[in-house]
C-alpha positions as CSV (number, residue, x, y, z in Angstrom):
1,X,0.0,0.0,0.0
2,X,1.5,3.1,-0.7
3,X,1.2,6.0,1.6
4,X,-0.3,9.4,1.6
5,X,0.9,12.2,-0.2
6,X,1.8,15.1,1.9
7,X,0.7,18.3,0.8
8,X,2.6,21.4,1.4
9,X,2.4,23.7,4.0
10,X,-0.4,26.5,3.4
11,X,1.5,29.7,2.1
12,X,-1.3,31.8,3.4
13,X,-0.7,33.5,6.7
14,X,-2.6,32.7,9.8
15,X,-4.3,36.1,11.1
16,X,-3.3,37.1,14.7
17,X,-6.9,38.1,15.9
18,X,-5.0,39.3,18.7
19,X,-3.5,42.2,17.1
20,X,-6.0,42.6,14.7
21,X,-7.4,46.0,13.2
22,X,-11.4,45.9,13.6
23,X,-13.3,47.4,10.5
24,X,-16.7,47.9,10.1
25,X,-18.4,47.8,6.4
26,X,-21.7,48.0,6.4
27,X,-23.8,47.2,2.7
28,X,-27.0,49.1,2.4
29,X,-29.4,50.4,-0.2
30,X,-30.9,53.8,-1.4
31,X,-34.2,52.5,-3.0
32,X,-35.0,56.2,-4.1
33,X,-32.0,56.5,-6.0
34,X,-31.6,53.0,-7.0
35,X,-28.2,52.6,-5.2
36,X,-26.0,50.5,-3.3
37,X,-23.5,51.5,-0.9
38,X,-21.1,50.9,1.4
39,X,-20.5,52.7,4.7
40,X,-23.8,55.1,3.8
41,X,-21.8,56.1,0.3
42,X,-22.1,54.8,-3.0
43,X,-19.2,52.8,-4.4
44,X,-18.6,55.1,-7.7
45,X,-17.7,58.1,-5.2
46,X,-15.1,55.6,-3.7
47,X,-13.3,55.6,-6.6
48,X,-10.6,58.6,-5.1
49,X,-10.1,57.2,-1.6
50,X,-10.1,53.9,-0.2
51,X,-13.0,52.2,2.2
52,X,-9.3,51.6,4.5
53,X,-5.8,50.9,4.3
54,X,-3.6,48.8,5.8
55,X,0.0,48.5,6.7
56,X,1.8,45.5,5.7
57,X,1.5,42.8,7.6
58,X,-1.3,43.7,9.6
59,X,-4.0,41.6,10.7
60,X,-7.5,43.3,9.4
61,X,-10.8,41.6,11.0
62,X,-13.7,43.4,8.7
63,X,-16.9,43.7,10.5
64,X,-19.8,42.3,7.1
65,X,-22.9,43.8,7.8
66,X,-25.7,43.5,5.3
67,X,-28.8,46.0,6.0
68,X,-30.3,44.8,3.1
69,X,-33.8,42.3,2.3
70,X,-31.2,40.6,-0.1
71,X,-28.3,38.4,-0.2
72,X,-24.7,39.3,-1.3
73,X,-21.7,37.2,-2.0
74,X,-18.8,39.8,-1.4
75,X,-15.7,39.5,-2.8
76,X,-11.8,40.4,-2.2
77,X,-9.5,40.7,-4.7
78,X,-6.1,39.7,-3.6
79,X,-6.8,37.8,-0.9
80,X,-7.9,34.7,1.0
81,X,-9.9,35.1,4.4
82,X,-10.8,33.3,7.1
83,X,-14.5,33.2,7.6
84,X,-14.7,33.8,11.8
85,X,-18.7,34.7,13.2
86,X,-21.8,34.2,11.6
87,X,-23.7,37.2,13.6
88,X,-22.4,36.6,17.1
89,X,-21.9,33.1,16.5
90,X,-17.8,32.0,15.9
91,X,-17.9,29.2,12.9
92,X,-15.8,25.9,14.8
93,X,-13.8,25.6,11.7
94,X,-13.3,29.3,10.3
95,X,-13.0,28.2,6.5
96,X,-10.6,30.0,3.8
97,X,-12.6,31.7,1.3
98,X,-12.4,34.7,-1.3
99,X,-15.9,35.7,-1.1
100,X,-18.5,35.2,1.4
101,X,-22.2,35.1,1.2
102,X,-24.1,37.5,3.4
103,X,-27.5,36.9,4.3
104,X,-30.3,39.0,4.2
105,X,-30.4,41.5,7.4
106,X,-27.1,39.2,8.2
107,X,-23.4,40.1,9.8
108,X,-20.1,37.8,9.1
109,X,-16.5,38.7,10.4
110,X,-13.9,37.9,8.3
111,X,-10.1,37.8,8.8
112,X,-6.9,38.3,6.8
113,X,-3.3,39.2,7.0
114,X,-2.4,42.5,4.5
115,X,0.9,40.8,2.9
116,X,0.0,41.8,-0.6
117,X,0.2,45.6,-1.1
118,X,-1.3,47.5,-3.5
119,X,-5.0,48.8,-4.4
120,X,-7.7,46.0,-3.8
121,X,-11.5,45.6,-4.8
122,X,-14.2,44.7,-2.4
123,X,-17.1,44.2,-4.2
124,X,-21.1,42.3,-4.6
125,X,-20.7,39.1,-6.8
126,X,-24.1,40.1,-8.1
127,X,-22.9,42.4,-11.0
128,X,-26.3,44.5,-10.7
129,X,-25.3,45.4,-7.6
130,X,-21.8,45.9,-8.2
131,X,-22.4,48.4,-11.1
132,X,-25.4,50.3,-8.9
133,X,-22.5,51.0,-6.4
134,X,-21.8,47.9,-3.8
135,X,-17.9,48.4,-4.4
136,X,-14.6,50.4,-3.2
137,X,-11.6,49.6,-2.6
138,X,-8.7,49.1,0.0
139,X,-5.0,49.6,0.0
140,X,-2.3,47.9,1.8
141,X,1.0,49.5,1.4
């Protein structure tokens, strides 16, 4: 019988939750307007300034709040998370991900180490919502 294969180590860093920055984003809608937002704004006046930055290295625990009647799978470009509460409830086995569905009227906190600088998007999967303003960005220098 042969034995297993051994895979090697995970390259992606383990977040320190004990040093970790705590950022609140919360997803909302303007039904007048037809607009999405984050943090009250719509994305498309994000475009100058970031939702947050980040130094290097730091842990970032972002605070996922959905004050909306629908469902959004948010995405981050350039980086894997660790999915950590479901509302107030911590997940046993906080999973990796790259985008995370949010439930309607629902909060997840995620977690990730900023080790990949640059300008990053944050954005709804749903391209409607995307395009209507449930976007920004973040920068890790």
């Amino acid at each position: 019988m042969d034995a297993p294969l051994a895979l090697p180590a995970n390259p992606i860093p383990e977040p320190d939750l004990s040093q970790a920055k705590l950022l609140p984003l919360l997803f909302d809608e303007e039904r007048d307007k037809a607009e999405w937002r984050v943090n009250g704004v719509p994305g498309f006046d994000h475009l100058g300034a970031p939702l947050f930055s980040l130094k290097r290295g730091e842990t970032c625990r972002l605070h996922l709040h959905n004050d909306s009647d629908f469902e959004h799978p948010i995405h981050l470009h350039g980086y894997a998370f660790r999915v950590l509460k479901r509302g107030e409830r911590p997940l046993d086995r906080p999973e990796w991900r790259d985008t995370v569905l949010i439930g309607r009227r629902e909060a997840v906190e995620i977690a990730f180490v900023a080790d990949n600088p640059g300008a990053w998007m944050l954005h709804c999967h749903i391209l409607e919502h995307q395009a209507a303003g449930m976007m920004g960005h973040f920068e890790v220098g």
